[in-house]
Backbone as CSV, one residue per row, in Angstrom:
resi,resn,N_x,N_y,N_z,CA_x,CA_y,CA_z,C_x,C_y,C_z
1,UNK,154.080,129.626,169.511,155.097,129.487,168.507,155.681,128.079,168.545
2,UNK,155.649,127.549,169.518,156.369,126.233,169.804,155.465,125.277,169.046
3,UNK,154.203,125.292,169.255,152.998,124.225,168.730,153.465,124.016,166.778
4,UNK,153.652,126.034,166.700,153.869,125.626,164.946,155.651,125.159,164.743
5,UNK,156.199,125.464,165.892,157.547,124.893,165.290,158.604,126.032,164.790
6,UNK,158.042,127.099,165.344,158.570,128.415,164.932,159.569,128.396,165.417
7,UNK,160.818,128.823,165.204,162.307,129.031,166.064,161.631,130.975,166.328
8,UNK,161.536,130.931,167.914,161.932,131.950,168.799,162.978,132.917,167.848
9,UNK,164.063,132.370,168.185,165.430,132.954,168.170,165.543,134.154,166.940
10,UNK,165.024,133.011,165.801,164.983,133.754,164.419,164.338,134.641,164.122
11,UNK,162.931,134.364,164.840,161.878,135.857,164.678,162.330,137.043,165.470
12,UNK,162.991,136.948,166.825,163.388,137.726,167.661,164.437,138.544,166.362
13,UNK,165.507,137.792,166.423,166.525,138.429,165.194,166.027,138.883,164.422
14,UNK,165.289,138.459,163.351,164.708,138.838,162.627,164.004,140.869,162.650
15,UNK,163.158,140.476,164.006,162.859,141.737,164.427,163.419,142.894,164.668
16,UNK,164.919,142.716,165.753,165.906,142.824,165.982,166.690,143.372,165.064
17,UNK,166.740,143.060,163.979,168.005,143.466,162.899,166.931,144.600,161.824
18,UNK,165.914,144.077,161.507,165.113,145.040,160.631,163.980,145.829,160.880
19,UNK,163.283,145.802,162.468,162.175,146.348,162.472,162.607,147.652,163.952
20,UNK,163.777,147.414,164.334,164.002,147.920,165.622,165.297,149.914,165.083
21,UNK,165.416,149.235,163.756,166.076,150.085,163.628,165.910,151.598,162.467
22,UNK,164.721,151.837,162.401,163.746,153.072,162.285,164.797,154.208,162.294
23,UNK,164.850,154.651,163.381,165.931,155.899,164.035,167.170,155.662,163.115
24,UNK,167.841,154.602,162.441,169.045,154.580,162.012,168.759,154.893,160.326
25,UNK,167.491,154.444,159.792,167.374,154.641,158.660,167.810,153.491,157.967
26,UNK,167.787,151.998,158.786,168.160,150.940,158.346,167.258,150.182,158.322
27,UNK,166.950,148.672,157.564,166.601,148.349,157.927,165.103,147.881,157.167
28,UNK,164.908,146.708,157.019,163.079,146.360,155.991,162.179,147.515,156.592
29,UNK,161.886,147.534,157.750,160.953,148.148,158.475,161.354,149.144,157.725
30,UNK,162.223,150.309,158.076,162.588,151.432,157.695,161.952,152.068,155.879
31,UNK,162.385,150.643,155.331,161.963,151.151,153.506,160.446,150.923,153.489
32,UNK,159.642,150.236,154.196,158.220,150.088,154.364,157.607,151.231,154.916
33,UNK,158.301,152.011,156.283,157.631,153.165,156.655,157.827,154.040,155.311
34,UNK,158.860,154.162,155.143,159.404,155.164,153.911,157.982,155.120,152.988
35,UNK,157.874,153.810,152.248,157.332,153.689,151.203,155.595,154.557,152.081
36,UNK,155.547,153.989,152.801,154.038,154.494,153.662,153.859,155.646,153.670
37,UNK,155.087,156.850,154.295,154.902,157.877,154.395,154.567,158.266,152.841
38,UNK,155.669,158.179,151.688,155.311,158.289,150.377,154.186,158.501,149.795
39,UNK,153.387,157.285,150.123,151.684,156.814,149.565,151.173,158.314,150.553
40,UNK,151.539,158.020,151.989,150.456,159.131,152.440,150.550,160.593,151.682
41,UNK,151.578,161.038,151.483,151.560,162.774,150.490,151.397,162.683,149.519
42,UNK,151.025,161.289,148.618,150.405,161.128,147.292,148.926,161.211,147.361
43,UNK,148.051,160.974,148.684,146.974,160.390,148.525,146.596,159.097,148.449
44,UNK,147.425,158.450,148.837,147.450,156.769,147.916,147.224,155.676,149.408
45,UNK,145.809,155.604,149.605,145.405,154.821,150.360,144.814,153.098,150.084
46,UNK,145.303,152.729,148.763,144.815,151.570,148.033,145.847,151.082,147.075
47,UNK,145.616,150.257,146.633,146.822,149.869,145.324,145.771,148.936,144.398
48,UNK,146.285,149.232,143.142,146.838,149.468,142.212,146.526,151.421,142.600
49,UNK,147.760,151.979,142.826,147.549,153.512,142.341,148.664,154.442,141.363
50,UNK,148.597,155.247,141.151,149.387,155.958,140.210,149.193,157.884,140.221
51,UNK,150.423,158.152,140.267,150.594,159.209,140.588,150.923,159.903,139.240
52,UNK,150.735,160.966,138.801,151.487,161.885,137.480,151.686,163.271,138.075
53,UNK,153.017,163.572,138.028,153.448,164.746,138.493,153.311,164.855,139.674
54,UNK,153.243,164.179,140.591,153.106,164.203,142.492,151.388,164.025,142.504
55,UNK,150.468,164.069,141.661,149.299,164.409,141.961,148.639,162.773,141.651
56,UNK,147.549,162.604,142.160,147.504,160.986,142.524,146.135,161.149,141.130
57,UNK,145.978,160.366,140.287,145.560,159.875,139.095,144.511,159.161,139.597
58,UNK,142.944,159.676,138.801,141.628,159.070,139.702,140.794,158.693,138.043
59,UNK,141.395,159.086,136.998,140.615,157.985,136.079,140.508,156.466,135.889
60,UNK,140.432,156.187,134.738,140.678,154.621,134.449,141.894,153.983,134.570
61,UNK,142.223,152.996,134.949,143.486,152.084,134.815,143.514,151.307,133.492
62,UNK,143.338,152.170,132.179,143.801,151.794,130.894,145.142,152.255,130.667
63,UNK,145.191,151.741,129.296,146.534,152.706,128.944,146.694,153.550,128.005
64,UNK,144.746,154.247,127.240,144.208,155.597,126.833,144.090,156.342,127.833
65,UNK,143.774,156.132,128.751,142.901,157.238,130.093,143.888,157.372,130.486
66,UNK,145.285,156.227,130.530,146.403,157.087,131.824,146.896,157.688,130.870
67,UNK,147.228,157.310,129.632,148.032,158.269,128.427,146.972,159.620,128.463
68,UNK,146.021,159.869,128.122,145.157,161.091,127.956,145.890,161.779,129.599
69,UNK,145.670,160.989,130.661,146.040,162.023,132.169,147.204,162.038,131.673
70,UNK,148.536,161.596,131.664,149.395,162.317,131.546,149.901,163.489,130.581
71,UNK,149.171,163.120,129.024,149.266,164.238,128.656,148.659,165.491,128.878
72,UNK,146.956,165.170,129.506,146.245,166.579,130.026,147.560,167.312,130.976
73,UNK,148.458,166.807,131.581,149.479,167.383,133.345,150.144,168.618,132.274
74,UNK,150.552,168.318,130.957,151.261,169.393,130.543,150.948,170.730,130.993
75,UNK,151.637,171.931,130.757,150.993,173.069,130.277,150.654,173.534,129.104
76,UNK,149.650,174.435,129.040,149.389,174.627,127.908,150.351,175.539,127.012
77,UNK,150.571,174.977,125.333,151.656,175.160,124.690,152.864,174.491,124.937
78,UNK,152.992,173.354,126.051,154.408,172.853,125.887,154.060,171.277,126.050
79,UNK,152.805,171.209,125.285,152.660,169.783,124.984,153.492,168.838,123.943
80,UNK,153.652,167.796,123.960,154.867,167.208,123.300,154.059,166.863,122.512
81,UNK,154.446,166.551,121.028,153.447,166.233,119.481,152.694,165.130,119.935
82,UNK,152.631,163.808,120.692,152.202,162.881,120.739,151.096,162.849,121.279
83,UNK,150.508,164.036,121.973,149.582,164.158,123.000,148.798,165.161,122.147
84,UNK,148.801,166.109,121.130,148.421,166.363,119.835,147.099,165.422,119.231
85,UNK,146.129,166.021,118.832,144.938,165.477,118.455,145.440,164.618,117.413
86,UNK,145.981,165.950,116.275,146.292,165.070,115.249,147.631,163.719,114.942
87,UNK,147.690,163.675,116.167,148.925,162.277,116.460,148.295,160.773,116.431
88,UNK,148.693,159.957,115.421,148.447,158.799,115.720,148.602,157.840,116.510
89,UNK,148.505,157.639,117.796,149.359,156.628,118.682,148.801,155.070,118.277
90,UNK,147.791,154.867,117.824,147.482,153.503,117.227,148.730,153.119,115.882
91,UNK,149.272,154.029,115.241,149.985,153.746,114.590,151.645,153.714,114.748
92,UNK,151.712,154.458,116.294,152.638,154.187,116.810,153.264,152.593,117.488
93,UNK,151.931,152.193,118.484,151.946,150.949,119.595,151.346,150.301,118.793
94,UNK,150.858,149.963,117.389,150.166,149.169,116.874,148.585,148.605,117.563
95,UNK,148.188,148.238,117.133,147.013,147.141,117.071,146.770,146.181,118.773
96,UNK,146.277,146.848,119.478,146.778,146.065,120.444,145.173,145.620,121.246
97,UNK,144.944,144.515,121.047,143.292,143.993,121.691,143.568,143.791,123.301
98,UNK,144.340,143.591,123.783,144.760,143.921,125.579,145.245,144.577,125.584
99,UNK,145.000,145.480,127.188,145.654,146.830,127.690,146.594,146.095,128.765
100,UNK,147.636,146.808,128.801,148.866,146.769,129.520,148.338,146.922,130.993
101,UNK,147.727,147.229,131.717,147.135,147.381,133.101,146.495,146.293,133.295
């Protein structure tokens, strides 16, 4: 650490203030495990990922294929009009030659 010029002191602190305190629920470390455990009961061992309804989303990363998965999650009969065959969503979002993903 000395060769790169690193201050000791600061990384120690550093460590010290955010990675030591787990058990308190404080802390960077703490929202990183969090987020980890999260991914793990999603399935979500990679990123870019996406979840609909707790259940981890394995089609395309468009924004037809994730619109089609989220509307397939409904149940059947309490689909919302937009997800409806006869719904236009091109005439909704317009004309769009790039996908949002």
């Amino acid at each position: 650490m000395k060769e790169l010029n690193i201050d000791y002191e600061k990384v120690d602190s550093c460590i010290e203030k955010n990675f030591d305190k787990v058990e308190e629920n404080e802390g960077d470390f703490y929202l990183l495990e969090r987020d980890r455990l999260n991914a793990n009961e999603l399935g979500v061992h990679a990123t870019p990922a996406l979840s609909i309804n707790n259940k981890r989303y394995r089609g395309e990363l468009t924004g037809d294929a994730i619109f089609k998965g989220i509307c397939s999650s409904y149940r059947v009969n309490n689909t919302p009009k937009v997800c409806t065959e006869s719904y236009k969503v091109e005439e909704v979002k317009g004309k769009i030659e790039e996908d949002f993903v």
